[in-house]
C-alpha positions as a printed NumPy array, in Angstrom:
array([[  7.074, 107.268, 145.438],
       [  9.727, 108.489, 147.489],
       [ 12.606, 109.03 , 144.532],
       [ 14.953, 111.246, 145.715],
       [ 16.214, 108.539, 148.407],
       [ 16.457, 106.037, 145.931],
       [ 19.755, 105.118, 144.524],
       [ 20.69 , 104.116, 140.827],
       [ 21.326, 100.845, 140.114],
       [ 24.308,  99.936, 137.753],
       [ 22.912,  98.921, 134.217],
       [ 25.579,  97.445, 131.814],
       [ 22.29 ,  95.998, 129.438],
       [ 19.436,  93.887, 129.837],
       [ 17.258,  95.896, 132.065],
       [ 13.999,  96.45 , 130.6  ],
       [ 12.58 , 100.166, 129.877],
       [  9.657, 100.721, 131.243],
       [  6.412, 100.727, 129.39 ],
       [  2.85 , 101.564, 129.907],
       [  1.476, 102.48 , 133.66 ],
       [  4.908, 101.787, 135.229],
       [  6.067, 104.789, 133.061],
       [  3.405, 107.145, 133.573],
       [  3.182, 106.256, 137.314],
       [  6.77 , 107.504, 137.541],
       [  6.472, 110.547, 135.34 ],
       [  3.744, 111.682, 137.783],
       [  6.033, 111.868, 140.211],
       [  8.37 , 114.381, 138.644],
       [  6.851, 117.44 , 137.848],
       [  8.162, 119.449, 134.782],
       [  9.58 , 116.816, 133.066],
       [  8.201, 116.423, 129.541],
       [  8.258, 112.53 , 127.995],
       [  9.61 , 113.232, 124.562],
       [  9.445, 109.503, 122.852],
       [ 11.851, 107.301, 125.057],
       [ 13.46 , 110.148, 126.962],
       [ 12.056, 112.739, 129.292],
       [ 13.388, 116.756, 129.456],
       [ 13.334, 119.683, 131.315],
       [ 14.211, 123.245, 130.938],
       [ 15.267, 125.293, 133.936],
       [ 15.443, 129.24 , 133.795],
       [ 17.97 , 131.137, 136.058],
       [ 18.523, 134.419, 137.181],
       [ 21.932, 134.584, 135.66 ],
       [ 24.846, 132.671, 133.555],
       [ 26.757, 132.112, 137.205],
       [ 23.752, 130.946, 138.61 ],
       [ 23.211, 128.293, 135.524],
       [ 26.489, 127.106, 135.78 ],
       [ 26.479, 126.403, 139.468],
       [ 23.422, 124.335, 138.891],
       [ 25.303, 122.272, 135.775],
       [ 28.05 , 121.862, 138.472],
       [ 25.658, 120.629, 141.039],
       [ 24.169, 118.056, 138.628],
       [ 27.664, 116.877, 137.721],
       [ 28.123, 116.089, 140.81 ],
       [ 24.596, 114.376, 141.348],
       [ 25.152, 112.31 , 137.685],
       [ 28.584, 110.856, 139.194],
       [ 27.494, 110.206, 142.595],
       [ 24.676, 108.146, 140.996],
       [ 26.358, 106.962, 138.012],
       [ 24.093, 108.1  , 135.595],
       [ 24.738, 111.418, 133.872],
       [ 22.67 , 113.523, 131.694],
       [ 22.544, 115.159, 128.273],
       [ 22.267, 118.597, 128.84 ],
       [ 22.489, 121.921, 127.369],
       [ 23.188, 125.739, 128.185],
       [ 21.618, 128.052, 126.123],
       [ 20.987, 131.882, 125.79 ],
       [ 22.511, 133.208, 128.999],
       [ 20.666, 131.741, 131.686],
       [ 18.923, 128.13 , 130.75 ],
       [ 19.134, 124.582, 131.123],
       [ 17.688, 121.948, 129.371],
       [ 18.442, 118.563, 131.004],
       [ 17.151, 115.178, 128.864],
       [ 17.258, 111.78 , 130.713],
       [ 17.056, 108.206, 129.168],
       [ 19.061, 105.236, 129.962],
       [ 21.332, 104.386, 127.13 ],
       [ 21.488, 100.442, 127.872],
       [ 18.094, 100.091, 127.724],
       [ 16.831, 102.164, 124.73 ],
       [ 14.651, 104.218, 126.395],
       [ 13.38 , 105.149, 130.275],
       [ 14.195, 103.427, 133.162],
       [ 13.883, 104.314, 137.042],
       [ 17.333, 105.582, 137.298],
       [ 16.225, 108.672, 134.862],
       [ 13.458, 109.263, 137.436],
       [ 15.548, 108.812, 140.225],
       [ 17.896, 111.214, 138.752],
       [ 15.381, 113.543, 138.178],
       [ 13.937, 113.985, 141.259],
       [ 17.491, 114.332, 142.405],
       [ 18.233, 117.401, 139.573],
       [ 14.886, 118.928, 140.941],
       [ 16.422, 118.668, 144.354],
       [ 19.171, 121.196, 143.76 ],
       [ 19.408, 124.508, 144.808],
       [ 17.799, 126.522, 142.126],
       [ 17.956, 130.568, 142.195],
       [ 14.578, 132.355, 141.078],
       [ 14.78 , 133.18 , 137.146],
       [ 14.706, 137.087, 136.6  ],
       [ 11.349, 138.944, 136.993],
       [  9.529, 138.942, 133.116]])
């Protein structure tokens, strides 16, 4: 599935979370993101603080072009961790997906050599 040129759709309630085979069938399709209960996470690793912030920016501007907007945090120096759910419906639906593959999308710069 195709997610990154999918667009959110507005959810004011009453859309169902997914469950079951829809929900892993859509996990599959982002890579890196953990399901933790009803919400799925990532953690991203960058080479510097600048280079973490420009990618917070970035998904700022991703979360309000799509409407949906992310919990995130910046910790240490030079990580993100970015957890999706959809608020309305008390747990996962394809907007967090869609919004996923649409974080993964950004422009990333390589983490610093271990």
């Amino acid at each position: 599935m195709d997610l990154i040129h999918r667009k959110c759709v507005p959810c004011e309630g009453g859309i169902p979370r997914l469950e079951g085979a829809a929900l892993e069938g859509l996990l599959g399709s982002v890579p890196g993101w953990d399901r933790r209960g009803d919400k799925i996470r990532r953690n991203y690793r960058f080479r510097d603080f600048r280079a973490a912030m420009a990618f917070v920016n970035g998904m700022a501007e991703v979360a309000e072009a799509e409407g949906h907007h992310p919990d995130f945090e910046v910790y240490g120096w030079n990580n993100v961790a970015v957890t999706l759910w959809t608020h309305a419906a008390g747990g996962l639906t394809e907007n967090d997906f869609i919004l996923a593959a649409k974080i993964d999308a950004l422009p990333q710069a390589p983490p610093p050599q271990a």
